[in-house]
N, CA, C and O atoms as CSV, one atom per row, in Angstrom:
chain,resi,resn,atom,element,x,y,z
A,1,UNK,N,N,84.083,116.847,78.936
A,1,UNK,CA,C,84.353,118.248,79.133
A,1,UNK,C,C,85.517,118.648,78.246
A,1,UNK,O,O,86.494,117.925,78.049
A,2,UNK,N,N,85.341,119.847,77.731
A,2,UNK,CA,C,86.400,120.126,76.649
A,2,UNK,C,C,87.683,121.105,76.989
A,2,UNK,O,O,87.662,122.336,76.969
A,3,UNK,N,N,88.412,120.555,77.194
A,3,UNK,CA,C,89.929,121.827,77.730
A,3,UNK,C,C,89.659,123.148,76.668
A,3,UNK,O,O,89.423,123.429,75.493
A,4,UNK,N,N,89.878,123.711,77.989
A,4,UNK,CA,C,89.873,125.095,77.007
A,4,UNK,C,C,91.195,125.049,75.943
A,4,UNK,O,O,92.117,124.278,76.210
A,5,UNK,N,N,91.255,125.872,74.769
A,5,UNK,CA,C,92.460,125.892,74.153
A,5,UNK,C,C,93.508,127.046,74.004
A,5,UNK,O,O,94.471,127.181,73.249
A,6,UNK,N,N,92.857,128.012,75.223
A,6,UNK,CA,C,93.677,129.353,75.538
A,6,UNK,C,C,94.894,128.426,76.473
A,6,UNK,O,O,94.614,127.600,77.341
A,7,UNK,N,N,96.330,128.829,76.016
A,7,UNK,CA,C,97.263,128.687,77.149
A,7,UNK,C,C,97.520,129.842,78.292
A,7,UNK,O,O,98.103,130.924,78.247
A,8,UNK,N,N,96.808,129.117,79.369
A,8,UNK,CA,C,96.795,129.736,80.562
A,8,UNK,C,C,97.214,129.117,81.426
A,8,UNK,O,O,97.476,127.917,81.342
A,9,UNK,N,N,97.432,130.155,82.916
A,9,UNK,CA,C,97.922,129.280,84.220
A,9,UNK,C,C,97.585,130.467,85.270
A,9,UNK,O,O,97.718,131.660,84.996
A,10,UNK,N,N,97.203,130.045,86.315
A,10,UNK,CA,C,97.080,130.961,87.503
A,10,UNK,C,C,98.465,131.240,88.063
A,10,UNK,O,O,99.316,130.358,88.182
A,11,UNK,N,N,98.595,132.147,88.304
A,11,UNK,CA,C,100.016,132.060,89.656
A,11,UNK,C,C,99.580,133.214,90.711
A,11,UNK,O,O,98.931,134.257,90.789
A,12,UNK,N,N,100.403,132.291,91.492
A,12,UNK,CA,C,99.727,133.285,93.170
A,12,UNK,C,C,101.015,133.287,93.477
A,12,UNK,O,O,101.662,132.254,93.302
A,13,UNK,N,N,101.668,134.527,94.026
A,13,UNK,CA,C,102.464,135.150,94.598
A,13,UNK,C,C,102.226,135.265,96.007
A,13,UNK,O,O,101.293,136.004,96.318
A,14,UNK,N,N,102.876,134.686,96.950
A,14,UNK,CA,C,102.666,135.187,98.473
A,14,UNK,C,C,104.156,135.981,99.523
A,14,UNK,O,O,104.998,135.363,100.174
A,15,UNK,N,N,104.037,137.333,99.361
A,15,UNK,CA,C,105.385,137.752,99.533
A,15,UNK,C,C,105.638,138.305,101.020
A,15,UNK,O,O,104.781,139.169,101.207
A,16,UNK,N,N,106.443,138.174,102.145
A,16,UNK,CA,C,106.787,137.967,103.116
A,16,UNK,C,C,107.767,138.573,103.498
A,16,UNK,O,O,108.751,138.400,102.778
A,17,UNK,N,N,107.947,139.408,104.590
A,17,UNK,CA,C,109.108,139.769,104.849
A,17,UNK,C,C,110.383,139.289,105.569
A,17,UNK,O,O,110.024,138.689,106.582
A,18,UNK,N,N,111.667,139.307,105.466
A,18,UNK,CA,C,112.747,138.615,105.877
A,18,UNK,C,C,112.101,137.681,107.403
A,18,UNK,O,O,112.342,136.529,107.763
A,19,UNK,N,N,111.083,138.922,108.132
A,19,UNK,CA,C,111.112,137.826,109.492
A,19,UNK,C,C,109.812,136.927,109.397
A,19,UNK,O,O,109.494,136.311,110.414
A,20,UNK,N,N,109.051,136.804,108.281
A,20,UNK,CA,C,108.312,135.975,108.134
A,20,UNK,C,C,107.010,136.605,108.151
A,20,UNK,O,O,106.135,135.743,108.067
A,21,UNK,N,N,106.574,137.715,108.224
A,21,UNK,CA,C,105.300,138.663,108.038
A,21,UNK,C,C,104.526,138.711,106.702
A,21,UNK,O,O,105.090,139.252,105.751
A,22,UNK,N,N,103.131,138.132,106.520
A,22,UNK,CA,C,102.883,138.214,104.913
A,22,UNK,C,C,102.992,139.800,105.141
A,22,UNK,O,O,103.113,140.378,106.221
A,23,UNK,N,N,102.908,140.434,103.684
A,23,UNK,CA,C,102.922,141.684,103.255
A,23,UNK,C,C,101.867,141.523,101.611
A,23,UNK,O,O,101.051,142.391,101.302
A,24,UNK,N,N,102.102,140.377,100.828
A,24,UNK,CA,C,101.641,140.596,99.795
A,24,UNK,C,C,100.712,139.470,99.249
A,24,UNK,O,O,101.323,138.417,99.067
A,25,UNK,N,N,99.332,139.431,98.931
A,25,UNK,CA,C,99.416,138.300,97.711
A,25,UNK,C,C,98.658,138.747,96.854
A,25,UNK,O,O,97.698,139.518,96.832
A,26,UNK,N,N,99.589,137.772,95.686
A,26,UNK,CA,C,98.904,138.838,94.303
A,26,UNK,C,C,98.601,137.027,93.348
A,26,UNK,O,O,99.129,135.917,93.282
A,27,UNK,N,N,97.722,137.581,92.933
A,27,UNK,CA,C,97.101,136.217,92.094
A,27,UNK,C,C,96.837,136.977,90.619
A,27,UNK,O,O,96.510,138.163,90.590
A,28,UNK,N,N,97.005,136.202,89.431
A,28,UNK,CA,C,97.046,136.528,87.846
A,28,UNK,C,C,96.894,135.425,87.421
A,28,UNK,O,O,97.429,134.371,87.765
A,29,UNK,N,N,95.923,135.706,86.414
A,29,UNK,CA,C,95.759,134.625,85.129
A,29,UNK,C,C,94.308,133.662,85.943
A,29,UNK,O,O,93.901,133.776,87.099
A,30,UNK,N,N,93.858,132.855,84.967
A,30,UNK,CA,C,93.322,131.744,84.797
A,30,UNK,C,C,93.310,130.306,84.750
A,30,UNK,O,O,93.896,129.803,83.791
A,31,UNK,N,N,92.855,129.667,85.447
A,31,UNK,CA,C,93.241,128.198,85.501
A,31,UNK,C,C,93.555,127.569,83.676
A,31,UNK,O,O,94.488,126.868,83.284
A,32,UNK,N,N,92.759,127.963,83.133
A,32,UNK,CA,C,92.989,127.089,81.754
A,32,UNK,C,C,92.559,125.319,82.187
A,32,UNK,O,O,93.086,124.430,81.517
A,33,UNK,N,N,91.753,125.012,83.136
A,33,UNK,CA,C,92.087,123.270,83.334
A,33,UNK,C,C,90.409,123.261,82.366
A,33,UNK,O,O,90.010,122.125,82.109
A,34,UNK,N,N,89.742,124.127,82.001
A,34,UNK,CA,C,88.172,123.875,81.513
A,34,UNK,C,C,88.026,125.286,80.691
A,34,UNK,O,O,88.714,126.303,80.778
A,35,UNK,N,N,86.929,125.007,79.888
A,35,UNK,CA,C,86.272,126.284,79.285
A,35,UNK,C,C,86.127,127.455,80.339
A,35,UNK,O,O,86.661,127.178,81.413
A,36,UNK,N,N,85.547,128.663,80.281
A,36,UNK,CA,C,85.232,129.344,81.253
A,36,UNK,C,C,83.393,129.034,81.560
A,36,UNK,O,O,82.473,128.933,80.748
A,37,UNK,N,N,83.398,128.944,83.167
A,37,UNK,CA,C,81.899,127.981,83.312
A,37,UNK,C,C,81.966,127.319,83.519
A,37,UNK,O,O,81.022,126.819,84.131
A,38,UNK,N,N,83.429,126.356,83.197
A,38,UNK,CA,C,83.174,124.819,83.634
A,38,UNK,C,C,84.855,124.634,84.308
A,38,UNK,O,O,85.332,123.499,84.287
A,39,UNK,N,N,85.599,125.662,84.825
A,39,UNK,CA,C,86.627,125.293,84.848
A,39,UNK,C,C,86.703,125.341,86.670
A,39,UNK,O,O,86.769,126.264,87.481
A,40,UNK,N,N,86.661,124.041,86.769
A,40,UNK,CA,C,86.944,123.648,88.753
A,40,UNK,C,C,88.267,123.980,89.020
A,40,UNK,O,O,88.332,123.980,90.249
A,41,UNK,N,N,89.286,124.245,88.597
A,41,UNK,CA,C,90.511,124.602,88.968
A,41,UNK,C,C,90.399,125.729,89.288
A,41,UNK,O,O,90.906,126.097,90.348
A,42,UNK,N,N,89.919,126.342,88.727
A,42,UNK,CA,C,90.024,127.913,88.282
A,42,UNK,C,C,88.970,128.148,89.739
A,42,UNK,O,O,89.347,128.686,90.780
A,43,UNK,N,N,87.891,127.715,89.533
A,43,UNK,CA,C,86.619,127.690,90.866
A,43,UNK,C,C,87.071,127.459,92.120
A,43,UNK,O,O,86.567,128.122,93.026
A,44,UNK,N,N,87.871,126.702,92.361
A,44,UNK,CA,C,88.893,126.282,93.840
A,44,UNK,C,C,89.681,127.469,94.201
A,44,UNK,O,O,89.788,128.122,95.238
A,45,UNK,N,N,90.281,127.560,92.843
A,45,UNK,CA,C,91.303,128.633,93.575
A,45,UNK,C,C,90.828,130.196,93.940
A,45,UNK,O,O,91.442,130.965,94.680
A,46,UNK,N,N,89.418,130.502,93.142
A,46,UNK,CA,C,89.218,131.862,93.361
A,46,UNK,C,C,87.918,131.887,94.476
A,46,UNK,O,O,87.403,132.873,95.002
A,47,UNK,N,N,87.565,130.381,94.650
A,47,UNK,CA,C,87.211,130.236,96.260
A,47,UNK,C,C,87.962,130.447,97.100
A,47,UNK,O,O,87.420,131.034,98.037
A,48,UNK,N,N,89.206,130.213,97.274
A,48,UNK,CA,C,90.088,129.908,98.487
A,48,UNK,C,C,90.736,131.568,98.500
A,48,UNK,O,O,90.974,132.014,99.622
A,49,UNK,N,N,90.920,132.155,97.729
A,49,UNK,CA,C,91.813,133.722,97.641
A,49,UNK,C,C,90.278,134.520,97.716
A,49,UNK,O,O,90.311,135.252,98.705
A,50,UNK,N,N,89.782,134.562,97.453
A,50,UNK,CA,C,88.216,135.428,97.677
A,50,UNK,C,C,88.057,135.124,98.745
A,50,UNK,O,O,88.562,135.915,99.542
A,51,UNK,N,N,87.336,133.921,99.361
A,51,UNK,CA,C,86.669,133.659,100.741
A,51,UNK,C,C,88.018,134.132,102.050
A,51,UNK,O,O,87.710,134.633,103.132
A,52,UNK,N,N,89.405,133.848,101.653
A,52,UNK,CA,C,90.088,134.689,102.295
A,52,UNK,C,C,90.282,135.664,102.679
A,52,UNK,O,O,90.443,136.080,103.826
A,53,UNK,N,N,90.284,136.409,101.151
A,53,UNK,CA,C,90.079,137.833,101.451
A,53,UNK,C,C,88.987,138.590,102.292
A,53,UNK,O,O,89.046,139.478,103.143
A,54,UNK,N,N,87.703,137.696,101.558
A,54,UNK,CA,C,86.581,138.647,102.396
A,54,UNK,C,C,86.482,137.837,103.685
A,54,UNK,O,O,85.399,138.190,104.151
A,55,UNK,N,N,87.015,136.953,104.508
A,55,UNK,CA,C,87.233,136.547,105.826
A,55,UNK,C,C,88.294,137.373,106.592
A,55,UNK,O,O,88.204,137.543,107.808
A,56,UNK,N,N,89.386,137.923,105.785
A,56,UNK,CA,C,90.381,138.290,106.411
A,56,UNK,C,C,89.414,139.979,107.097
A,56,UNK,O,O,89.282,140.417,108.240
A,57,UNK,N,N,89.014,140.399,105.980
A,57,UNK,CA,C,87.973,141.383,105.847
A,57,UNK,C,C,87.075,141.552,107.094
A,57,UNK,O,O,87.221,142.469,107.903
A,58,UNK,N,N,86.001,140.453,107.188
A,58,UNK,CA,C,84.609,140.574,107.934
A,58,UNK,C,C,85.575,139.791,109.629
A,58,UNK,O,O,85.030,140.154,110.671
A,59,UNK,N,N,86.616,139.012,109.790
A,59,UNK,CA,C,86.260,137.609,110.843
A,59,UNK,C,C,87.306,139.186,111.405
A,59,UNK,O,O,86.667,140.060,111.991
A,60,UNK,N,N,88.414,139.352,111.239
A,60,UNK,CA,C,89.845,140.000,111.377
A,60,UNK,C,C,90.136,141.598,111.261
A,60,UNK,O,O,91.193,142.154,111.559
A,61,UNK,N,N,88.968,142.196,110.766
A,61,UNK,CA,C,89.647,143.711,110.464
A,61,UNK,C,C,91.099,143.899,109.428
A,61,UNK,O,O,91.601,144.998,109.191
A,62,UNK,N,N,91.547,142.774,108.970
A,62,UNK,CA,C,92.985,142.717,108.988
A,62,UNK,C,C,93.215,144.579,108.020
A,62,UNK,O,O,92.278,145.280,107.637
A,63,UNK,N,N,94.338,144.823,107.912
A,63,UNK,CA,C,94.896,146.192,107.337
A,63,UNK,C,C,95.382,145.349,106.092
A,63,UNK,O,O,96.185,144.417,106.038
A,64,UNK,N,N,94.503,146.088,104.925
A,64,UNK,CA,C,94.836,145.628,103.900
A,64,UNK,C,C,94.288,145.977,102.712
A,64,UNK,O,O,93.076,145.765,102.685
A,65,UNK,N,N,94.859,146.553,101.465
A,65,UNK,CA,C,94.224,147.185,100.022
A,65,UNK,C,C,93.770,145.972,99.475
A,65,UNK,O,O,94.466,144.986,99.715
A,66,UNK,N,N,92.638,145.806,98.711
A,66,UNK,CA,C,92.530,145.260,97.569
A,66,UNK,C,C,92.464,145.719,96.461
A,66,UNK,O,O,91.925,146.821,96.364
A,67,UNK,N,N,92.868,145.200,95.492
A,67,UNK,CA,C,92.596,145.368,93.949
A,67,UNK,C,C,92.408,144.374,93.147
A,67,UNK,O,O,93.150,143.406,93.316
A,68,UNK,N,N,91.256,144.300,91.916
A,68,UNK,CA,C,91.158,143.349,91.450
A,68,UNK,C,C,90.337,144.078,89.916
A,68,UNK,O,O,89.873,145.185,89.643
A,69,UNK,N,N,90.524,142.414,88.989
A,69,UNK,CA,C,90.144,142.927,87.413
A,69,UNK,C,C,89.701,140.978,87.430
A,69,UNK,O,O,90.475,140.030,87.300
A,70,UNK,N,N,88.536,140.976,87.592
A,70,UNK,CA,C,88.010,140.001,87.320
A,70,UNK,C,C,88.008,139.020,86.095
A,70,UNK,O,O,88.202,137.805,86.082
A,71,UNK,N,N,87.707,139.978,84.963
A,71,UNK,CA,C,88.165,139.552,83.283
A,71,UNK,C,C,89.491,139.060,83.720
A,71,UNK,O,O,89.678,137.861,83.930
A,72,UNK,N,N,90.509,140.042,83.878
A,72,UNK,CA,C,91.880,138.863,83.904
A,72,UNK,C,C,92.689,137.793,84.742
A,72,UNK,O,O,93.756,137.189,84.633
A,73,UNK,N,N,91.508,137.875,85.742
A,73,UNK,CA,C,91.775,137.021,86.875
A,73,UNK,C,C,93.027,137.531,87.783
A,73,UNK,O,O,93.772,136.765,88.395
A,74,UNK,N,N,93.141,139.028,87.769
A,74,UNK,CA,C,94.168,139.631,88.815
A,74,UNK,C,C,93.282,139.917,90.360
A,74,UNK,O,O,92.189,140.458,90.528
A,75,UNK,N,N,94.257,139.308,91.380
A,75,UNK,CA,C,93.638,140.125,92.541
A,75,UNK,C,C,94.620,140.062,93.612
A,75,UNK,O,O,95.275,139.069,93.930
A,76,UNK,N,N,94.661,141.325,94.184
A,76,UNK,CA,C,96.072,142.057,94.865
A,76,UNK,C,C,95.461,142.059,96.178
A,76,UNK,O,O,94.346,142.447,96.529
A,77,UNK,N,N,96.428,141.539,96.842
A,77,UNK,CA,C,95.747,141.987,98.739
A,77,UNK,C,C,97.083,142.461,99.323
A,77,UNK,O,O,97.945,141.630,99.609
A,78,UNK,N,N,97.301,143.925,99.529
A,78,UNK,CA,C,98.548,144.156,99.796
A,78,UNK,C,C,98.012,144.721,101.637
A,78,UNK,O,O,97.025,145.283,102.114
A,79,UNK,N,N,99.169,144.233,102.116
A,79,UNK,CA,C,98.583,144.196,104.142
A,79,UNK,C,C,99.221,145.315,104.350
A,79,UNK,O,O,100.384,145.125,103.993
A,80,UNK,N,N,99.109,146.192,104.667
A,80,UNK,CA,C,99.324,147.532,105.607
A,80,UNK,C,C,99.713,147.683,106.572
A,80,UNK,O,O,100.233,148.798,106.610
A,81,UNK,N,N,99.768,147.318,107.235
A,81,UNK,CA,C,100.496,146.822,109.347
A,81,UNK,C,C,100.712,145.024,109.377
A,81,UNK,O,O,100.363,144.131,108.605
A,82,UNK,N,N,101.228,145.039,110.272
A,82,UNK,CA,C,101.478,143.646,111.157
A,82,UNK,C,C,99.999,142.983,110.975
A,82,UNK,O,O,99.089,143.802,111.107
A,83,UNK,N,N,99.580,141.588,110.681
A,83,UNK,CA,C,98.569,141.001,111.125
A,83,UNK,C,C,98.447,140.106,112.262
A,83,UNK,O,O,99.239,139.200,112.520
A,84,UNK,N,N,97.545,140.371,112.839
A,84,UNK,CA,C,97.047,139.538,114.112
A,84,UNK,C,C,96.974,138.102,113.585
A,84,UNK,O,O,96.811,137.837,112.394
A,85,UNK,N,N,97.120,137.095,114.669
A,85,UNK,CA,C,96.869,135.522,114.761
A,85,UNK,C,C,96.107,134.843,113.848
A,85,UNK,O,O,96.390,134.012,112.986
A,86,UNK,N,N,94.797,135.502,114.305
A,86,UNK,CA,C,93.546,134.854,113.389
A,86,UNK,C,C,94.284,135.441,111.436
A,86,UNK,O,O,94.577,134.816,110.416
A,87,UNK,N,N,94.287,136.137,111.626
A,87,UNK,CA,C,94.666,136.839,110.089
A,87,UNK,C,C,95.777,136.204,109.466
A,87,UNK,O,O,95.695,136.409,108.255
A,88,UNK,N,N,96.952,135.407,109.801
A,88,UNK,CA,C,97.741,134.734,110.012
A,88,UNK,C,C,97.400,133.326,109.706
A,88,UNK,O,O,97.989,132.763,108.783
A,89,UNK,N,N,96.234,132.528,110.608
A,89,UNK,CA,C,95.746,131.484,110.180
A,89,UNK,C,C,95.104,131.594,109.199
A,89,UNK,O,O,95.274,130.697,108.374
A,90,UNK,N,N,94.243,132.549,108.893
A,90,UNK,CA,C,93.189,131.946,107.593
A,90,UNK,C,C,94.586,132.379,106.199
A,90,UNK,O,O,94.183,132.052,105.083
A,91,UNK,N,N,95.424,132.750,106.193
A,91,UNK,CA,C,96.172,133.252,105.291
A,91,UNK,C,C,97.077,132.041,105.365
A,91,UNK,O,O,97.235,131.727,104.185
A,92,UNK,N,N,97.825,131.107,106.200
A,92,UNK,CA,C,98.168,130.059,106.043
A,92,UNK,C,C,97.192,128.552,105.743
A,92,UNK,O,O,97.591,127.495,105.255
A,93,UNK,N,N,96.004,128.856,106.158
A,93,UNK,CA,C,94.971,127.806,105.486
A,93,UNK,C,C,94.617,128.367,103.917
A,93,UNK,O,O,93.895,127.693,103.183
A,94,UNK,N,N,95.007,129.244,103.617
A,94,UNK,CA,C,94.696,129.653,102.266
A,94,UNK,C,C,95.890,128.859,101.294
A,94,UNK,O,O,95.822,128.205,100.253
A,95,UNK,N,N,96.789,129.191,102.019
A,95,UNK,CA,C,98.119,128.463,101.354
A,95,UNK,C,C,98.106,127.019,101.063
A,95,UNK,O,O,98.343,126.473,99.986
A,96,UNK,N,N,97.695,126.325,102.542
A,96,UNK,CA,C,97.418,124.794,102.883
A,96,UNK,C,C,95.953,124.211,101.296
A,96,UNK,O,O,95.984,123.093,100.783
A,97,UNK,N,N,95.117,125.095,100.978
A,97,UNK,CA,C,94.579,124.740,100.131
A,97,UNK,C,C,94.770,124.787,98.484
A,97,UNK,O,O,94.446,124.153,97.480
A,98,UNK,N,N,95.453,125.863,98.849
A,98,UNK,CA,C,95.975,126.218,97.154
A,98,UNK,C,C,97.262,125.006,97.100
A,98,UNK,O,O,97.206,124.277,96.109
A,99,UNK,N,N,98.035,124.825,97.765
A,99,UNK,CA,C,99.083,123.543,97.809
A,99,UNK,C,C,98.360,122.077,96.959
A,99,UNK,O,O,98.767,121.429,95.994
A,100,UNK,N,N,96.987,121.926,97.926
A,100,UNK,CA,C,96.423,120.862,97.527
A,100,UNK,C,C,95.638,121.069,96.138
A,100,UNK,O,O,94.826,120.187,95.857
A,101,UNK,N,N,95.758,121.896,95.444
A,101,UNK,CA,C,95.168,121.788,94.087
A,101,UNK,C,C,96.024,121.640,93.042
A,101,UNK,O,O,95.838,121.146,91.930
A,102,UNK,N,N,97.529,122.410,93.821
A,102,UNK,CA,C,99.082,121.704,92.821
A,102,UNK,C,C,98.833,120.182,92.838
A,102,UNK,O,O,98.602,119.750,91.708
A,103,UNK,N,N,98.817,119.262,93.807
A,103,UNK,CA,C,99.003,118.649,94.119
A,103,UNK,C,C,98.182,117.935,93.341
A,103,UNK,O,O,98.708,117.216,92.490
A,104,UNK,N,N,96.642,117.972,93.460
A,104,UNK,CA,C,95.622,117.300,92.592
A,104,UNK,C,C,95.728,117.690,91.178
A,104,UNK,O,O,95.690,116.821,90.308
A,105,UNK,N,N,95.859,118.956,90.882
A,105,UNK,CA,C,95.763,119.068,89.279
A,105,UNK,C,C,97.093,119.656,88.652
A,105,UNK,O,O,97.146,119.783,87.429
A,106,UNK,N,N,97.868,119.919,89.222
A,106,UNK,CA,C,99.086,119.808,89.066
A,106,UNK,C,C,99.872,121.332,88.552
A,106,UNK,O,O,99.088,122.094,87.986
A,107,UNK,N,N,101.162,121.790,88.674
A,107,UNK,CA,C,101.454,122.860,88.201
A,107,UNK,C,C,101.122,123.345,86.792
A,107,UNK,O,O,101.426,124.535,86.708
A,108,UNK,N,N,100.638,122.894,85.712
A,108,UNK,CA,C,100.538,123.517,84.339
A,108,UNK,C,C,99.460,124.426,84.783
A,108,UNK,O,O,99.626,125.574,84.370
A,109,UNK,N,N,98.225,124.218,85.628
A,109,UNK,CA,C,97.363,124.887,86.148
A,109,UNK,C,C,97.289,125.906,86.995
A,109,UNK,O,O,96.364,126.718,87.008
A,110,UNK,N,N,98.686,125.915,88.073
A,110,UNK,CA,C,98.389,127.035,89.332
A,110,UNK,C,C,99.724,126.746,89.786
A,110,UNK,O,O,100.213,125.648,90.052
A,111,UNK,N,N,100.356,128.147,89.848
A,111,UNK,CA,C,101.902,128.131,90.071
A,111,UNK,C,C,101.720,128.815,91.251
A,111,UNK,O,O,100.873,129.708,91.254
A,112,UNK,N,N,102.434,128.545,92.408
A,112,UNK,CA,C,103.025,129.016,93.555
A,112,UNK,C,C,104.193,129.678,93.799
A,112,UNK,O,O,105.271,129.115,93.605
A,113,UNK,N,N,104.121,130.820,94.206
A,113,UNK,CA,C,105.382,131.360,93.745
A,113,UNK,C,C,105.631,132.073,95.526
A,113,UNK,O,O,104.847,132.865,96.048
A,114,UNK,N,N,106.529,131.689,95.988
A,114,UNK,CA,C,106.989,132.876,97.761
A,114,UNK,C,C,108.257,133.495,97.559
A,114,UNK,O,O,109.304,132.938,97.229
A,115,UNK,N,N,108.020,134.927,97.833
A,115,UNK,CA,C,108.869,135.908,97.747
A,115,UNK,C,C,109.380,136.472,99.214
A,115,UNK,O,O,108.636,136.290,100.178
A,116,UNK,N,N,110.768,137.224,99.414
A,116,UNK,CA,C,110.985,137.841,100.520
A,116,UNK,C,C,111.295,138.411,100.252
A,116,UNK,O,O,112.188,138.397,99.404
A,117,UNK,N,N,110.453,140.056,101.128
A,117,UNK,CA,C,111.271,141.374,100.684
A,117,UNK,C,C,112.135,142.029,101.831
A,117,UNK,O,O,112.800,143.039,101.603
């Protein structure tokens, strides 16, 4: 398999308020770990922030904008009110998985970034 030769990197932003409330996550860029088509980094992570989103969506009602630009691999989930429990868990199992792809393929690929506003 041939590395792509664009320098790229995903980063996901997950931003929180002082008492610990998500409020934001914003994801940009591209894995860069494969061509486009063949890139599993890139496929993990926009499984785990998609299937979130549209879970947070269909399981939760949760209060929340999206925005997204597919070509550049941006996608914004900004929360609107307090989230309930369930909305809470799948948003910390989202985290718990994106961790494990630092972990397997390492930061040049997918930066983690937590903010408090």
């Amino acid at each position: 398999m041939k590395k792509s030769t664009l320098k790229s990197m995903t980063t996901i932003t997950i931003i929180k308020s002082k008492n610990g409330e998500y409020k934001e996550v914003t994801c940009k860029g591209h894995a860069g770990y494969a061509d486009a088509g063949n890139d599993i980094v890139c496929c993990a992570i926009s499984m785990l922030v998609i299937n979130t989103i549209n879970s947070l969506n269909k399981l939760t009602g949760a209060p929340m904008e999206v925005n997204s630009d597919e070509e550049s691999g941006f996608i914004d989930c900004m929360f609107t009110e307090s989230l309930d429990e369930g909305s809470i868990l799948l948003l910390d199992s989202m985290i718990l998985g994106l961790q494990s792809v630092v972990s397997e393929y390492g930061r040049k690929y997918l930066k983690l970034k937590f903010k408090e506003v």
